[in-house]
VOBA-1610 file (N, C-alpha, C; in pm, whole numbers, padded with zeros to 5 digits, always signed):
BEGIN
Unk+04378-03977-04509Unk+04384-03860-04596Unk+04268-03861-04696Unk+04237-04029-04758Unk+04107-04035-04850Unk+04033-03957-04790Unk+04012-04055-04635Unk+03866-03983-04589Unk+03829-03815-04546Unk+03940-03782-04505Unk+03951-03622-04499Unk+03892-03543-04598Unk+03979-03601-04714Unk+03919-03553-04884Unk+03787-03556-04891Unk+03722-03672-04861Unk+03595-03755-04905Unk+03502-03619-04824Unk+03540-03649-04682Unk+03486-03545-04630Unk+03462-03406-04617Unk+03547-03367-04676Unk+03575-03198-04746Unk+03472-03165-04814Unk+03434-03296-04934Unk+03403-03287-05057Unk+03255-03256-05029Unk+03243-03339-04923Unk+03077-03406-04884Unk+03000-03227-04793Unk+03141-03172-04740Unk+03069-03059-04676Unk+03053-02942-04834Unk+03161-02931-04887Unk+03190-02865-05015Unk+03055-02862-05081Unk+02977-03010-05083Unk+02883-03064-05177Unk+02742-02968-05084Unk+02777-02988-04966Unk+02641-02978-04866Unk+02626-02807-04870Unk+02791-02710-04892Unk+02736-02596-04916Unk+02713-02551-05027Unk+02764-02604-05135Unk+02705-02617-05243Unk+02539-02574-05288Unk+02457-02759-05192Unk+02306-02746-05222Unk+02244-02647-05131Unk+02295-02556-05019Unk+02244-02501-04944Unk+02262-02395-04973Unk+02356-02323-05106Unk+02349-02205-05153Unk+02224-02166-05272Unk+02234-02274-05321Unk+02160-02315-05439Unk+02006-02361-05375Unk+01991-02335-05288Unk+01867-02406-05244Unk+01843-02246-05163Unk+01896-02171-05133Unk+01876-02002-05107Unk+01886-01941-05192Unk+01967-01946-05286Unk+01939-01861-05419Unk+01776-01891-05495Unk+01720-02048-05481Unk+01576-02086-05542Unk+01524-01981-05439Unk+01508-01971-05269Unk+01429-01946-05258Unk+01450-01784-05228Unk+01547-01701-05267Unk+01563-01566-05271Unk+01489-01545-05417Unk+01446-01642-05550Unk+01435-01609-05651Unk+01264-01666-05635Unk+01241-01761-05534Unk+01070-01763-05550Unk+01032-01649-05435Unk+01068-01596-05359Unk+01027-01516-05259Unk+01047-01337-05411Unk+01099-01313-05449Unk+01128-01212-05523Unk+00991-01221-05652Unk+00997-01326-05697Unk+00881-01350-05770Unk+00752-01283-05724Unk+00734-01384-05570Unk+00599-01321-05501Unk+00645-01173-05468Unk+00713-01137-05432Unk+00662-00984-05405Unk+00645-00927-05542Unk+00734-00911-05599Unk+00707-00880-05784Unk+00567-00869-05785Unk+00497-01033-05810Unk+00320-01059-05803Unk+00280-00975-05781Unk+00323-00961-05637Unk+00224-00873-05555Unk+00195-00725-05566Unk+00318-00660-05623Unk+00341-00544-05659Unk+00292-00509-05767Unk+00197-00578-05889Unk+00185-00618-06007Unk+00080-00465-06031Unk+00014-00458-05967Unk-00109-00339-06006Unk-00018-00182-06014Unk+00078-00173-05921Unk+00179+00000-05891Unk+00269-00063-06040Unk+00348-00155-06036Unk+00427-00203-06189Unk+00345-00137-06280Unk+00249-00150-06287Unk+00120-00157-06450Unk+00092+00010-06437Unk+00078+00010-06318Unk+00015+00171-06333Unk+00171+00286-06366Unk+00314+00238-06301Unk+00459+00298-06372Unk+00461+00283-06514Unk+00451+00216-06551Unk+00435+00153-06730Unk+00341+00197-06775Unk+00236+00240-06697Unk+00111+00382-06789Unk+00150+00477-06778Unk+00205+00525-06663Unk+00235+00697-06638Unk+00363+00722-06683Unk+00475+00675-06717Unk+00592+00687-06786Unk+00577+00753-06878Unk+00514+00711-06969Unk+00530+00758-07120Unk+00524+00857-07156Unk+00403+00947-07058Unk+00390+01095-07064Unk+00425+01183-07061Unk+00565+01141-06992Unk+00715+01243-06964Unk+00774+01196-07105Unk+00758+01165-07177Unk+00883+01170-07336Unk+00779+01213-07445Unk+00642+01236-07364Unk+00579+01293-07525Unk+00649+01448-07569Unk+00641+01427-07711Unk+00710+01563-07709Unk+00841+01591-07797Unk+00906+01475-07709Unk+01045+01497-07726Unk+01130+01465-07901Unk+01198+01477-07950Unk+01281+01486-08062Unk+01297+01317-08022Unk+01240+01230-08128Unk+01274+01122-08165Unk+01405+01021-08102Unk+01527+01142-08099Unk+01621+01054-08081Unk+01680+01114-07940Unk+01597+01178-07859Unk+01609+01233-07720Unk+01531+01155-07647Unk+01417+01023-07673Unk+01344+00975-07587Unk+01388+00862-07535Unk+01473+00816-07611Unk+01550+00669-07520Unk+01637+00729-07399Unk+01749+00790-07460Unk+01841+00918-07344Unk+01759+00921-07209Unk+01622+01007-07218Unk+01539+01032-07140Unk+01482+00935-07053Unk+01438+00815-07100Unk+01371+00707-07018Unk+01487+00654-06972Unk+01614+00647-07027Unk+01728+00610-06981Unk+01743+00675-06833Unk+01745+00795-06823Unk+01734+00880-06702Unk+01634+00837-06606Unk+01516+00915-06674Unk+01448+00826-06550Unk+01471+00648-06424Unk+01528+00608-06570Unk+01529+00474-06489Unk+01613+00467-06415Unk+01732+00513-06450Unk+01845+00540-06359Unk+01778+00605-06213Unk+01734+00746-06227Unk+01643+00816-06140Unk+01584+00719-06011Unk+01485+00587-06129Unk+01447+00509-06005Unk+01499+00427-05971Unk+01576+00385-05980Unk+01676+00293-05929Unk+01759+00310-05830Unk+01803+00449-05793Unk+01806+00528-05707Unk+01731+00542-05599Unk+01603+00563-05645Unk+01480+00570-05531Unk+01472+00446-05481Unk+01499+00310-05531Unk+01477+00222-05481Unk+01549+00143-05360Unk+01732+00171-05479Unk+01811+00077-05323Unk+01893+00237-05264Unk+01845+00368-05284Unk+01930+00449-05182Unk+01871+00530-05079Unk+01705+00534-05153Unk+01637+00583-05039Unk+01520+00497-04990Unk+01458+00427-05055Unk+01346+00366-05003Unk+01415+00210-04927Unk+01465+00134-04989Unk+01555+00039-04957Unk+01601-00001-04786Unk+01693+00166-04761Unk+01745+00176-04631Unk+01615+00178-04519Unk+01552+00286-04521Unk+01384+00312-04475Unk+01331+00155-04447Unk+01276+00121-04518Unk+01200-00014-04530Unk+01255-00138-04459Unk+01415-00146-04470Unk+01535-00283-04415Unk+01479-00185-04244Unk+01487-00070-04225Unk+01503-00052-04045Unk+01366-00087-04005Unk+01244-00025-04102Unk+01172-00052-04007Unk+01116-00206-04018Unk+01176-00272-04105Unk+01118-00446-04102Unk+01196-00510-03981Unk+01309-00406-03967Unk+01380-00521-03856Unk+01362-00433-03724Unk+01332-00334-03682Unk+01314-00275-03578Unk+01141-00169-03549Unk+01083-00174-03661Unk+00925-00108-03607Unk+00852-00204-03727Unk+00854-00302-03733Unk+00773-00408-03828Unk+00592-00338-03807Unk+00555-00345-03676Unk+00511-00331-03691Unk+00414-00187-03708Unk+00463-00111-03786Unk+00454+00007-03890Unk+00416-00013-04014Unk+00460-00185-04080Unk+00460-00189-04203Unk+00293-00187-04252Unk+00180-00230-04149Unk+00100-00247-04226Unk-00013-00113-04215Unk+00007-00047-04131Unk-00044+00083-04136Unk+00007+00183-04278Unk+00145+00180-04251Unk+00227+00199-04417Unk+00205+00207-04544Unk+00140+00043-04530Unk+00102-00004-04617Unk-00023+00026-04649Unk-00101+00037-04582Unk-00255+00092-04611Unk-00283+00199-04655Unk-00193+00295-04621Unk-00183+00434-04669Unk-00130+00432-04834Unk-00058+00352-04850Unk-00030+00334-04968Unk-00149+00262-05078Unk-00225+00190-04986Unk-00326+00129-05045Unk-00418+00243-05067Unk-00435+00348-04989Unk-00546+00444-05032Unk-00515+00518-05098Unk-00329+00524-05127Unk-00334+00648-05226Unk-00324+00590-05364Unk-00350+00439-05381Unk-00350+00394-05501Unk-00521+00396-05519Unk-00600+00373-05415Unk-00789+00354-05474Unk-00765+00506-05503Unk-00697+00604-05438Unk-00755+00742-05471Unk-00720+00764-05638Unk-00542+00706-05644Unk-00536+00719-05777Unk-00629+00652-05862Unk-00640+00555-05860Unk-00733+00494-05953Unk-00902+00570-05951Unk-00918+00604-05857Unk-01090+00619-05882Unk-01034+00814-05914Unk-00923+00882-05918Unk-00919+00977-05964Unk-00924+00966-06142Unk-00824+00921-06209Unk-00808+00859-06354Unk-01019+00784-06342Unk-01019+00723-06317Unk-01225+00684-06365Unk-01288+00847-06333Unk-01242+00917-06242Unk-01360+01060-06232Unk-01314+01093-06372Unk-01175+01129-06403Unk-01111+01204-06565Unk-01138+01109-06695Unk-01196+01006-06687Unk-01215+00924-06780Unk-01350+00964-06814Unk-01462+00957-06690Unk-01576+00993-06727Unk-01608+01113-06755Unk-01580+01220-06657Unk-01579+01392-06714Unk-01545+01429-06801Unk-01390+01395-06870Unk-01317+01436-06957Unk-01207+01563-06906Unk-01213+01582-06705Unk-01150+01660-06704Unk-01029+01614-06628Unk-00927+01750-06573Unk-00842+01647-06535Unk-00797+01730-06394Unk-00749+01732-06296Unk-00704+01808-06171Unk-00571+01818-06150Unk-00478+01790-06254Unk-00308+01839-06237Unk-00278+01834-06331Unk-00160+01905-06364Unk-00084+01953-06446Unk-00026+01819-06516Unk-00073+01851-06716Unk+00030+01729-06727Unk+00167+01799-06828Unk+00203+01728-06825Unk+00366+01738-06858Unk+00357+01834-07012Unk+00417+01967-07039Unk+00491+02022-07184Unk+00577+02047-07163Unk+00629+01963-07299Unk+00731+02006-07359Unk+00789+02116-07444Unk+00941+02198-07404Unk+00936+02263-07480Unk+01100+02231-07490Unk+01180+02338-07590Unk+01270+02320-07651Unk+01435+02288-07489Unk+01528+02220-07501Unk+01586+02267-07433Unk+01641+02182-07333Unk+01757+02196-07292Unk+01817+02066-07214Unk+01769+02138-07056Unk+01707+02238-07019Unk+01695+02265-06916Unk+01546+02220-06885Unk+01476+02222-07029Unk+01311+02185-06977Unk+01348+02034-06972Unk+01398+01967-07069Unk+01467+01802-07043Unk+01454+01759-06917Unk+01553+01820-06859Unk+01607+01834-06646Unk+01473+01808-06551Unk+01420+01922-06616Unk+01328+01944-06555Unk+01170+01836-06561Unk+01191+01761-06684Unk+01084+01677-06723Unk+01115+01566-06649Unk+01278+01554-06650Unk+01344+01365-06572Unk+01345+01390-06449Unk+01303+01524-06340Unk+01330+01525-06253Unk+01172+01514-06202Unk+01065+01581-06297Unk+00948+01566-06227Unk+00938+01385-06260Unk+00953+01300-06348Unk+00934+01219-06363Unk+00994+01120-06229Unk+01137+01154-06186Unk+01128+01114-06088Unk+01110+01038-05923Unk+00995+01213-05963Unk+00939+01239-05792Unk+00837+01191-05830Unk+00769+01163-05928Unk+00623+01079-05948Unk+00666+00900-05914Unk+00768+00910-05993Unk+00863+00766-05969Unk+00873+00663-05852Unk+00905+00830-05717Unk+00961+00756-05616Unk+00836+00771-05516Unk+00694+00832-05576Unk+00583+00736-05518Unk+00570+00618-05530Unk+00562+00580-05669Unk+00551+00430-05718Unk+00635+00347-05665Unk+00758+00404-05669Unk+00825+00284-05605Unk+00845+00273-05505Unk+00791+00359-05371Unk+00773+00372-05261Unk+00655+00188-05229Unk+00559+00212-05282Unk+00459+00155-05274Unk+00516-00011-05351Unk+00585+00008-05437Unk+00610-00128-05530Unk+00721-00201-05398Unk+00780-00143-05344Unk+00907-00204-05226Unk+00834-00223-05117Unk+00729-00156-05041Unk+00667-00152-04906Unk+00589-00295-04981Unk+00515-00269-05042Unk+00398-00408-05107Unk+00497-00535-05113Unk+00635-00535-05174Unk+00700-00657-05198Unk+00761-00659-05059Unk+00815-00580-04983Unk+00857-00635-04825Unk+00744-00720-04776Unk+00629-00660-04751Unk+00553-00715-04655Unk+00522-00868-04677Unk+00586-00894-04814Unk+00553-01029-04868Unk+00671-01121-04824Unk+00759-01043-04793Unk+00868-01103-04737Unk+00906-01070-04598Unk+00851-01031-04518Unk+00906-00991-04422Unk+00956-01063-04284Unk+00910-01181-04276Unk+00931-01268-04264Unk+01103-01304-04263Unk+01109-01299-04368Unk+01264-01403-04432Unk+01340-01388-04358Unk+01477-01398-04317Unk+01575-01344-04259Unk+01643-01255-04290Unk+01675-01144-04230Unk+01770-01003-04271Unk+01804-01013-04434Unk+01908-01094-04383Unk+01978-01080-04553Unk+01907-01143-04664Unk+01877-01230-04642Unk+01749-01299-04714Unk+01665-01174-04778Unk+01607-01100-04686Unk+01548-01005-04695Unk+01567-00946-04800Unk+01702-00847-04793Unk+01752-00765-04867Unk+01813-00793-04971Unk+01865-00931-04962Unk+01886-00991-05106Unk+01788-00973-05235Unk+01679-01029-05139Unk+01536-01046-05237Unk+01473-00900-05264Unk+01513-00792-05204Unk+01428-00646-05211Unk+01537-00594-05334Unk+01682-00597-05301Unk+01725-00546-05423Unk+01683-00637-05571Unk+01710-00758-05533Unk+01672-00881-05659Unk+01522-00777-05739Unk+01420-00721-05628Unk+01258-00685-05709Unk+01328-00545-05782Unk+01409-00440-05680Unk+01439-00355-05755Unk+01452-00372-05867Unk+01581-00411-05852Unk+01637-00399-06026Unk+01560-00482-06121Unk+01488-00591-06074Unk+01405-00694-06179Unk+01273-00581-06231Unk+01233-00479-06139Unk+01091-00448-06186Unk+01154-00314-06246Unk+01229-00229-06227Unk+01308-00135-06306Unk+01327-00123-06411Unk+01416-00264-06439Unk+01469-00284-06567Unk+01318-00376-06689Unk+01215-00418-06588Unk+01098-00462-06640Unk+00985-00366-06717Unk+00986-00259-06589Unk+00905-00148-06626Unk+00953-00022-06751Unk+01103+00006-06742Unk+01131+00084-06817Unk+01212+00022-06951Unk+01212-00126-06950Unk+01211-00157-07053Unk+01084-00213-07153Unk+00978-00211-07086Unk+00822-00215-07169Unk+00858-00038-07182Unk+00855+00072-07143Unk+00835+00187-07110Unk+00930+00207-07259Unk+01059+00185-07296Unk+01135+00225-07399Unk+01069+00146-07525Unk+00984+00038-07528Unk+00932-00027-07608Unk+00809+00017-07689Unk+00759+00053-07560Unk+00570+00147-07633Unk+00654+00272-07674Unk+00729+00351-07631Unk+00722+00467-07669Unk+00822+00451-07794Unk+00913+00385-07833Unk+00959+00369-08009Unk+00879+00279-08064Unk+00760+00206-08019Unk+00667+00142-08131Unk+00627+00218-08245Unk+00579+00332-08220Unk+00506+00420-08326Unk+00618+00444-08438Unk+00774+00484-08351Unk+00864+00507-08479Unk+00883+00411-08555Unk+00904+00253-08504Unk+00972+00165-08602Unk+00804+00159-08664Unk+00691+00153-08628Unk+00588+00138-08737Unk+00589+00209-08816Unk+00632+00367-08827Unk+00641+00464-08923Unk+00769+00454-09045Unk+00891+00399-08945Unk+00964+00335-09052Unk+00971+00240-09153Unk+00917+00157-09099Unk+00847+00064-09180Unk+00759+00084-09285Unk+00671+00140-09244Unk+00544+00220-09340Unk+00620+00302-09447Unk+00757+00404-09434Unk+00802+00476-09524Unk+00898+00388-09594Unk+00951+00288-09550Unk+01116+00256-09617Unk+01020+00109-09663Unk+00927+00033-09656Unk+00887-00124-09722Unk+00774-00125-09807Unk+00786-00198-09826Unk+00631-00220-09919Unk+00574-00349-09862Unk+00446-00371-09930Unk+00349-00489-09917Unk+00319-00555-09765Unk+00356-00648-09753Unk+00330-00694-09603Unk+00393-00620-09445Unk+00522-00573-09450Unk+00611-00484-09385Unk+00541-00363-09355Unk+00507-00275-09474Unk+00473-00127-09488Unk+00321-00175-09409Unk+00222-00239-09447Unk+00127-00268-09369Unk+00133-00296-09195Unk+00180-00394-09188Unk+00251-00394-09076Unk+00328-00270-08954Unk+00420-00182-09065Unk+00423-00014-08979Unk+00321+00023-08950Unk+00199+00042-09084Unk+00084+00100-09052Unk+00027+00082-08936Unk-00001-00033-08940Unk-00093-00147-08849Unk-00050-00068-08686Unk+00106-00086-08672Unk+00188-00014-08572Unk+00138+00115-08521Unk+00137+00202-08624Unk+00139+00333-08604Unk-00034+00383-08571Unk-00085+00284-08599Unk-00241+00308-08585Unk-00265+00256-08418Unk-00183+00137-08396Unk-00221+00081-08306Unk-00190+00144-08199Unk-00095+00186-08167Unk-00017+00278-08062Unk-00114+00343-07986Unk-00147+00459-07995Unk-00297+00512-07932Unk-00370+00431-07824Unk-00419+00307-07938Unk-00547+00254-07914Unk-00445+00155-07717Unk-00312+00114-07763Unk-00235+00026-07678Unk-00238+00098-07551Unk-00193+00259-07551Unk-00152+00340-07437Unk-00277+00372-07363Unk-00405+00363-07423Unk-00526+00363-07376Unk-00568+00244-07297Unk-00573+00182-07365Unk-00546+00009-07302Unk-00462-00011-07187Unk-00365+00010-07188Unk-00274+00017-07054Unk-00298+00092-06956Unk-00318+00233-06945Unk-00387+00311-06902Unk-00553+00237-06817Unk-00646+00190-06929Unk-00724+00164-06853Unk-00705+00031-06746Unk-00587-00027-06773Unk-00576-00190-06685Unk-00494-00135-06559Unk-00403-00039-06588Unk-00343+00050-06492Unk-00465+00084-06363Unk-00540+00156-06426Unk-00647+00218-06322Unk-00711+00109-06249Unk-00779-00007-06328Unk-00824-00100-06273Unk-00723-00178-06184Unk-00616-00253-06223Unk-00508-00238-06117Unk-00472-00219-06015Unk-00506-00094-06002Unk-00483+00048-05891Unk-00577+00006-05763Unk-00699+00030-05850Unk-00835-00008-05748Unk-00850-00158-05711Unk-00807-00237-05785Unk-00795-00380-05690Unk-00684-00399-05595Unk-00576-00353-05635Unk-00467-00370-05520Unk-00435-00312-05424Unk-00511-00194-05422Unk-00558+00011-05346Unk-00655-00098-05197Unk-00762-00168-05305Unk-00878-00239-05182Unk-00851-00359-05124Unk-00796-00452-05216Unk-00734-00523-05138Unk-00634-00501-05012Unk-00565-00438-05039Unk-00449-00423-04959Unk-00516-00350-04838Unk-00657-00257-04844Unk-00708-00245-04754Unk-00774-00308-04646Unk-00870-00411-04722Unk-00904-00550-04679Unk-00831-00608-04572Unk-00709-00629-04624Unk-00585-00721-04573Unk-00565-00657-04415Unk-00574-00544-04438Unk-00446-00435-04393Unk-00615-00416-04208Unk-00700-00360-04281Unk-00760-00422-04123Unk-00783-00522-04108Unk-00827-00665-04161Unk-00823-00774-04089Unk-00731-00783-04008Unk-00564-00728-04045Unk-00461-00757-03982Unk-00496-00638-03840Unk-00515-00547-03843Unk-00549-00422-03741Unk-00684-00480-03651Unk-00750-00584-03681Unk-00804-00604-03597Unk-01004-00619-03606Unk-00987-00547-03705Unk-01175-00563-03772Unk-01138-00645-03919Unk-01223-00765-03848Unk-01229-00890-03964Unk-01331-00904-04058Unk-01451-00786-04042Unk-01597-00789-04084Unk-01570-00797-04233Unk-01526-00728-04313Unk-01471-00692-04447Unk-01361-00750-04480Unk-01307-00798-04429Unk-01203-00924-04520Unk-01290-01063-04505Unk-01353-01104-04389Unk-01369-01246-04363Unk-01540-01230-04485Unk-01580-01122-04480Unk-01704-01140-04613Unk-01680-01157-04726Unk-01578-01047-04816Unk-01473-01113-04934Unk-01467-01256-04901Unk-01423-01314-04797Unk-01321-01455-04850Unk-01448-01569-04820Unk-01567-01539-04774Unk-01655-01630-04774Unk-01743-01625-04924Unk-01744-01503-04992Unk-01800-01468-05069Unk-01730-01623-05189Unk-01616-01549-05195Unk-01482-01634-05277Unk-01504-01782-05272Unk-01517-01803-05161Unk-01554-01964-05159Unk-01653-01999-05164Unk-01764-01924-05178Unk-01891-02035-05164Unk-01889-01988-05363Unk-01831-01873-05426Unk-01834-01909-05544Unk-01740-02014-05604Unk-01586-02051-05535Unk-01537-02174-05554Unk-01596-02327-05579Unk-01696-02266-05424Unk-01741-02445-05436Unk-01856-02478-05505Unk-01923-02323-05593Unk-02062-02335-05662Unk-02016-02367-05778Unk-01897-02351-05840Unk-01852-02378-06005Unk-01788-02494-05986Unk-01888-02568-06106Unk-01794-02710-06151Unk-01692-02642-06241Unk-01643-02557-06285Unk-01467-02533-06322Unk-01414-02437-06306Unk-01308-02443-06354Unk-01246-02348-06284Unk-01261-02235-06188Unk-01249-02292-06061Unk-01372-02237-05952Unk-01237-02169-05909Unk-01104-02148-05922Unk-00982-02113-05894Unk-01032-01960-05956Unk-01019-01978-06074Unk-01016-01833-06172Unk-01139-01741-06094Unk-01274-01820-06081Unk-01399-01742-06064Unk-01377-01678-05953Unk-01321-01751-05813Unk-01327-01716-05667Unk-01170-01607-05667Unk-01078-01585-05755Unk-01020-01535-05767Unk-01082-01374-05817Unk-01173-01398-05948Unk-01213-01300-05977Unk-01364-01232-05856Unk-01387-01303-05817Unk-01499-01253-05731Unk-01368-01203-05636Unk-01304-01212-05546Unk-01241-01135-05445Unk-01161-01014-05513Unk-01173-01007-05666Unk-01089-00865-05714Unk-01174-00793-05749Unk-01320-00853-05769Unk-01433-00756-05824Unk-01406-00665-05654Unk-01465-00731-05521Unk-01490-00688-05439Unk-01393-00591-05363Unk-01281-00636-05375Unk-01130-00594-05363Unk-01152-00421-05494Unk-01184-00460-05572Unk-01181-00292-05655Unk-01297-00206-05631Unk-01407-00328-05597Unk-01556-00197-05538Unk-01433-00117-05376Unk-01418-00201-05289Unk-01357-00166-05170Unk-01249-00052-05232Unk-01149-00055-05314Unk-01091+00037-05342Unk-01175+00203-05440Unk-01252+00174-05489Unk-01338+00270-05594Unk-01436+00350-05477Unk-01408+00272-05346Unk-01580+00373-05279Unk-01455+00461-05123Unk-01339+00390-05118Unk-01215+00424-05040Unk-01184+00584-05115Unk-01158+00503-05227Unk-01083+00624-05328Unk-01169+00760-05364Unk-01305+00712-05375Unk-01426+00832-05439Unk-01402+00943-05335Unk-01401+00881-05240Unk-01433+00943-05106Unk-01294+01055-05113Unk-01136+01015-05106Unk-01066+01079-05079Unk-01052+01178-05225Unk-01067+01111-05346Unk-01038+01203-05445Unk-01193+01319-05472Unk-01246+01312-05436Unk-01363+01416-05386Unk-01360+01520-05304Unk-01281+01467-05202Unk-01185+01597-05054Unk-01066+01676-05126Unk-01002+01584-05253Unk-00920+01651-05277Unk-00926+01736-05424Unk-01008+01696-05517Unk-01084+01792-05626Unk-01179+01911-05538Unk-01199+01852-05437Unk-01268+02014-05357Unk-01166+02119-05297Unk-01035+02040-05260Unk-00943+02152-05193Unk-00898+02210-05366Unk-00848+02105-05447Unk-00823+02199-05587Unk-00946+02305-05644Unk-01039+02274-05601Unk-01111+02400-05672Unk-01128+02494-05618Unk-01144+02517-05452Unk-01130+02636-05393Unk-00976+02690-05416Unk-00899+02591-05437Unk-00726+02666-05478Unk-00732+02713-05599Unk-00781+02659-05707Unk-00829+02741-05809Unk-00905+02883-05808Unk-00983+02860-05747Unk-01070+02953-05739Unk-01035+03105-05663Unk-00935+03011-05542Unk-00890+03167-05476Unk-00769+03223-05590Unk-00685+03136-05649Unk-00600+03188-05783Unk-00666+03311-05856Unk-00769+03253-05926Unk-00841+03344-06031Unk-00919+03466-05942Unk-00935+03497-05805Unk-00987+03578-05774Unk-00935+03659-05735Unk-00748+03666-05739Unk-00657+03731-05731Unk-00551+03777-05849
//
């Protein structure tokens, strides 16, 4: 009877470390796709904010509240299902998929550098006006901008996993959902009440505090600009990379295998940190590859907007 016990205990123990030893690696496999997804994350956490400018102070949490809900939605009810069939039955779809997604991030990005340098811009951005119906209407376009991003943030973290086993799989795809959701739209509720608690501060303290609001309320601007520009850059390294990747895997190695020789012969030319340098040399090249991808398509498509403009105003 001891040994029965003994033995119970010993399997008890063995599923024990074998749950716990899948939960580590559902939580390092979730990590890497996260990583990997890191440039579409940065660029959600720039474009967010733009949907609550506007709004009545104490309507903008409510609001990002929505949205997030919104994508969370997009993630495990529509993109989620999509992505689990074709990893387990047209896999190989994912990296064509994926490339497309890679070009519509160089396009985004080298679109935001054309509007940075011109000063102009080719779509509509978001006003606000009074009203729980324009509200609706702001969380719903926010959205459908949403469930691009996160189209691209789930396809980028599958392919990093695709591999794993089924459930494995899907363990780890909902695990990125909700981790980069609740990541993104909680930086997202953070920048956008910075400016208030700096203004509160500034009105209700004095001396070090009231400076401090200031400091806040000045800084804000200068932060969303900042994000914005790491967003774009972002865009265009992970837009070209992923292109890179995406034909070596299709079959022309000319342009990935030059990146990665490039990378190493700057590895093995630096006595230090030859990690950081050969890292940064394959993202310089990785964002030229995305910036000359992207020029190209956001050029076809500022030309179809201006003849659509143009036939507008001539009617």
């Amino acid at each position: 009877m001891a040994g029965g016990l003994a033995a119970l205990l010993d399997d008890i123990a063995a599923i024990a470390k074998a749950a716990a030893a899948s939960i580590d690696d559902v939580g390092a496999a979730a990590g890497r796709a996260s990583a990997k997804a890191a440039g579409v994350v940065v660029d959600d956490a720039a474009v967010t904010p733009r949907y609550v400018q506007g709004f009545q102070p104490n309507r903008e949490l409510p609001v990002i509240k929505q949205i997030a809900v919104g994508s969370l939605r997009n993630k495990l009810l529509i993109i989620l299902p999509i992505a689990m069939l074709l990893s387990q039955f047209a896999d190989w779809l994912l990296t064509p998929i994926l490339m497309c997604g890679g070009a519509y991030l160089a396009f985004e990005g080298a679109e935001k550098l054309w509007e940075k340098v011109t000063g102009t811009t080719h779509h509509d951005e978001p006003a606000v006006d009074e009203g729980p119906d324009q509200e609706k209407s702001m969380v719903a376009g926010a959205i459908r901008t949403d469930l691009i991003l996160s189209a691209e943030i789930m396809v980028i973290a599958l392919d990093e996993v695709a591999h794993e086993p089924f459930v494995s799989r899907l363990i780890t795809m909902i695990v990125v959902a909700l981790v980069i959701t609740v990541a993104v739209y909680g930086v997202v509720g953070v920048i956008v009440k910075m400016d208030d608690i700096g203004l509160h501060l500034a009105r209700t303290r004095s001396g070090a505090p009231a400076r401090f609001g200031e400091g806040l309320v000045a800084a804000m601007p200068k932060v969303l600009a900042l994000l914005s520009t790491v967003g774009m850059v972002a865009m265009l390294w992970v837009g070209g990379h992923i292109l890179l990747v995406g034909v070596d895997e299709l079959g022309w190695h000319w342009p990935y295998s030059t990146v990665h020789h490039a990378q190493v012969w700057v590895e093995d030319s630096m006595p230090f940190l030859s990690g950081v340098f050969g890292w940064l040399t394959n993202t310089f090249f990785s964002a030229l590859v995305g910036l000359a991808v992207g020029a190209v398509i956001a050029a076809v498509v500022i030309r179809i907007h201006e003849r659509k403009h143009a036939g507008t105003s001539a009617h």
